[in-house]
C-alpha positions in Angstrom: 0.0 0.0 0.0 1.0 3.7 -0.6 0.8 4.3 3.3 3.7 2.1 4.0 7.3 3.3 4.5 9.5 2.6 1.6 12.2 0.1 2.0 15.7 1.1 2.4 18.7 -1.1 2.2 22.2 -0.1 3.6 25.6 -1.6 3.0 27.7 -2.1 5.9 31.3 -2.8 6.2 32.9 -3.6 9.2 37.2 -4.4 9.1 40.3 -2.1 8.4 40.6 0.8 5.5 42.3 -1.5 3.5 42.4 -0.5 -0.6 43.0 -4.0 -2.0 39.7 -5.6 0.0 37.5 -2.4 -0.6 37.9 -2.4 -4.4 37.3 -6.1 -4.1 33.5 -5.0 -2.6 32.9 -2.7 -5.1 29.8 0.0 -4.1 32.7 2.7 -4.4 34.2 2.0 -0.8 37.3 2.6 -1.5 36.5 6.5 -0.9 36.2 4.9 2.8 40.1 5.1 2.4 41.6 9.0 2.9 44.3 9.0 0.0 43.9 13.2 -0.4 42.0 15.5 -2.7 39.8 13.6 -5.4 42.5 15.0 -8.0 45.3 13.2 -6.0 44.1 10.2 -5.4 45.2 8.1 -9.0 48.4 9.3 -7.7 48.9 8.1 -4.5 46.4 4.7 -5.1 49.3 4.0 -7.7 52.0 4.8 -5.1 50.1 2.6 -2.4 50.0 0.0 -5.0 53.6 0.4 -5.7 54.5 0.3 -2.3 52.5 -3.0 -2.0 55.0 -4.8 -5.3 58.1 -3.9 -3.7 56.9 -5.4 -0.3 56.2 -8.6 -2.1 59.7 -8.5 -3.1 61.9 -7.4 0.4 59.0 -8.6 3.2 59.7 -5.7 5.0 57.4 -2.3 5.0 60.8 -0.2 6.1 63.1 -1.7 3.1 60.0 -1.2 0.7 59.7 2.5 2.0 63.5 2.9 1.3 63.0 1.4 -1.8 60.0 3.4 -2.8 62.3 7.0 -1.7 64.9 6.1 -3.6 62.7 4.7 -6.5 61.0 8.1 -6.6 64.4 10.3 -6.5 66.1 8.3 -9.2 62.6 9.5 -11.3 62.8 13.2 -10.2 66.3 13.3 -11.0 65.9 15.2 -14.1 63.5 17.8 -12.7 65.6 17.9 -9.2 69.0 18.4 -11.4 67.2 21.2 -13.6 66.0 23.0 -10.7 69.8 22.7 -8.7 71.5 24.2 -11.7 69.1 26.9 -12.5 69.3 28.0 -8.3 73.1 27.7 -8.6 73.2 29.8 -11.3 71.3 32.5 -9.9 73.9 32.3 -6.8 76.6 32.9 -9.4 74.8 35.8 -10.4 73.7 37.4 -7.4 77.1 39.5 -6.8 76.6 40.7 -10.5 72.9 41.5 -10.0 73.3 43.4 -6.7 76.1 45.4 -8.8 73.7 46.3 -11.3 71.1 47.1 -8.7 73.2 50.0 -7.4 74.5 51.3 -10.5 70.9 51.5 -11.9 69.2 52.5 -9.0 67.5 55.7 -10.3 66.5 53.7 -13.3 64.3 51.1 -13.1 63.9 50.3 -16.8 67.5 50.3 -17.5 68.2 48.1 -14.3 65.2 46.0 -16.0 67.2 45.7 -19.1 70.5 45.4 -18.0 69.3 42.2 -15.3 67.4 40.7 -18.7 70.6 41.1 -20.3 72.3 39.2 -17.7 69.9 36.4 -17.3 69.8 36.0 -21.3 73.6 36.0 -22.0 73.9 32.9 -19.5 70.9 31.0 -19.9 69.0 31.5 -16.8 65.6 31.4 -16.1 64.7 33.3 -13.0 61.5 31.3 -12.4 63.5 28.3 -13.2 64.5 27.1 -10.1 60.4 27.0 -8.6 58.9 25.5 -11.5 60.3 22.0 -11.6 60.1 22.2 -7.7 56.4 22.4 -8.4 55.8 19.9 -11.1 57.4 17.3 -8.5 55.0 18.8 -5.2 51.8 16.5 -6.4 53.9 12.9 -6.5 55.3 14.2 -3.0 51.9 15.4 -1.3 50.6 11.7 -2.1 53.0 9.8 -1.3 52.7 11.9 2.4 49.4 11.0 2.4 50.1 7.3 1.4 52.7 7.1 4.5 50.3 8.8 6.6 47.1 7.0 6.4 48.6 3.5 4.9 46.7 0.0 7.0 49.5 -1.8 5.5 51.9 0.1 8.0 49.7 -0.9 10.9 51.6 -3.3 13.6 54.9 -3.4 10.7 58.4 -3.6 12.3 60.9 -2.1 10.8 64.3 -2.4 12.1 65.6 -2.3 15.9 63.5 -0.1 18.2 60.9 0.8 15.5 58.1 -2.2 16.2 55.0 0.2 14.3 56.0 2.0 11.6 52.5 3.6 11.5 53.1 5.0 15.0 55.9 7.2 16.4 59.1 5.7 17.3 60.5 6.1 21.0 63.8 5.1 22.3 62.7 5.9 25.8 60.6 8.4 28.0 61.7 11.2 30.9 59.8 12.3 33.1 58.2 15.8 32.4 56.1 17.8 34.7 53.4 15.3 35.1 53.9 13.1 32.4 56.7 11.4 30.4 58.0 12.9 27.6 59.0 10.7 24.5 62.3 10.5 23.0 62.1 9.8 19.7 65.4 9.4 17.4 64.0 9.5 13.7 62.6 12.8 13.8 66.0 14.1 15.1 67.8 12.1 12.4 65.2 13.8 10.1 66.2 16.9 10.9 70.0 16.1 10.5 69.5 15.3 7.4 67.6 18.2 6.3 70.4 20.2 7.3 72.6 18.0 5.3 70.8 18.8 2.2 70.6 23.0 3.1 74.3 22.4 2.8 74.2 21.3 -0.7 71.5 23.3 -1.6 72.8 26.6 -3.4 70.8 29.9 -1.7 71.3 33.4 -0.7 73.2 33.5 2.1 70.6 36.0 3.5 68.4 33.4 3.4 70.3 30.7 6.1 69.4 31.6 8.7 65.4 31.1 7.6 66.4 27.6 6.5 67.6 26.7 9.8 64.6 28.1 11.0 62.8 25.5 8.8 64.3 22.2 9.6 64.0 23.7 13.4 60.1 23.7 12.1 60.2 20.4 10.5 61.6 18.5 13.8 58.3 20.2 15.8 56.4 18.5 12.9 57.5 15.4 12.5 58.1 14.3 15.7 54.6 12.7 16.7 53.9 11.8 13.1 54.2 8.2 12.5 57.7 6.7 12.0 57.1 5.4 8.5 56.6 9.0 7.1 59.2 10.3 9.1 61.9 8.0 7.7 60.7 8.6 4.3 61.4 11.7 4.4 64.9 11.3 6.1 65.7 8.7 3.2 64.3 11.8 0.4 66.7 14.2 2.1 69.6 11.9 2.1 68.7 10.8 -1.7 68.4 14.4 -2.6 71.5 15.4 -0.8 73.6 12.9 -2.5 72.1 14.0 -5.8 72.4 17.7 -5.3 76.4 17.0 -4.4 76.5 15.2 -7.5 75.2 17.6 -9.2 77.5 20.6 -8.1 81.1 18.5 -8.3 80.4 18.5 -12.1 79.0 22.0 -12.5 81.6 24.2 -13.6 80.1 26.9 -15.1 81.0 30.8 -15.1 79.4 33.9 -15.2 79.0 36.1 -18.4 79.2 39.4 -18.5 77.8 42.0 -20.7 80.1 45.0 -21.0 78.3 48.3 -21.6 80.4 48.7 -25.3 79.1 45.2 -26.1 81.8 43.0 -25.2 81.9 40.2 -22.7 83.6 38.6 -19.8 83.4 35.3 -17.5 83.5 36.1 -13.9 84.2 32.7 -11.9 
């Protein structure tokens, strides 16, 4: 009869966020599983996946995180090495430009030309050094979110005193105030490392002391985040450092000079 209530039938799924049973249920519950933005998740649903195939292979979640870091750098490599030379360059040029700066002072359009002048003679792109940095943040965004919300890291040892690598590591606790207070040893390495890579990363040396500031920041951050993220991101640093010095021991470039009667010079 019209007077009775409709009938209305629910689906109900009860067990861990895992991708590979979820798609296997079909209905669409794999949105159950927080991989990001809709945009992002192809990305990091292939990186998950990924992740997966190498732990087939070394039956360990920290080796296949390692692997996965390195995996990922080796495939940046061309961006990352772009992005170095085109910052290093713009160190090499920074005495010039500050030169030209002063000398042009009380005229902008001729200080205008005279830097476009300087940046065409030796090839440098002043946008140059951000642009492949952000072509590479959407691969690195999901795989922070594949780290950070991954079942498969659940419960999975890693290596000494890291038993959960979807939980913080702790060496041991102190006493503090009224509680304990963890002591955690990743998040510090983390930081070491990030330091590591500031020293191989050409910048203003104006600019130091903020990036010191930053890996200060990124300690605070990480350090209750769970260990599989953090040591991801110690491995990245580590891979991008070793890169980056790589990188620099072969550049050998100069700086060219444009001479007001045309001519030119190599500084460096």
């Amino acid at each position: 009869p019209s007077s009775e209530r409709p009938l209305q039938r629910f689906i109900v799924y009860v067990g861990p966020s895992d991708l590979r049973v979820l798609s296997r249920l079909g209905h669409d519950l794999t949105r159950a599983v927080d991989l990001g933005w809709n945009w992002m998740r192809p990305i990091s649903e292939l990186l998950l996946k990924l992740l997966d195939w190498i732990f087939v292979v070394v039956r360990n979640y920290g080796l296949a995180i390692f692997s996965l870091a390195v995996l990922v750098r080796i495939v940046l490599h061309p961006l990352n090495t772009s992005s170095l030379k085109s910052m290093r360059a713009m160190q090499q040029l920074q005495p010039e430009v500050e030169r030209l700066k002063v000398k042009y002072k009380s005229d902008s359009q001729a200080m205008n030309t005279a830097l476009m002048a300087l940046y065409k003679e030796n090839k440098v792109n002043p946008a140059g050094g951000c642009l492949p940095i952000m072509l590479q943040m959407p691969l690195l965004m999901a795989l922070y979110q594949v780290l950070l919300k991954a079942i498969e890291l659940r419960q999975a040892p890693f290596i000494g005193w890291i038993h959960d690598l979807s939980a913080p590591d702790a060496l041991f606790s102190v006493n503090y105030g009224s509680g304990l207070f963890p002591i955690r040893l990743l998040p510090v390495l983390m930081a070491g490392s990030g330091f590591l890579l500031q020293k191989f990363t050409p910048t203003n040396p104006q600019q130091a002391p903020m990036q010191y500031m930053m890996n200060a920041f990124m300690l605070v951050l990480f350090y209750n985040l769970p260990s599989g993220l953090v040591f991801y991101w110690t491995v990245m640093n580590l891979a991008s450092a070793f890169q980056q010095w790589m990188v620099l021991r072969q550049d050998s470039s100069a700086v060219v000079v444009v001479e007001p009667s045309g001519g030119r010079k190599k500084i460096g």
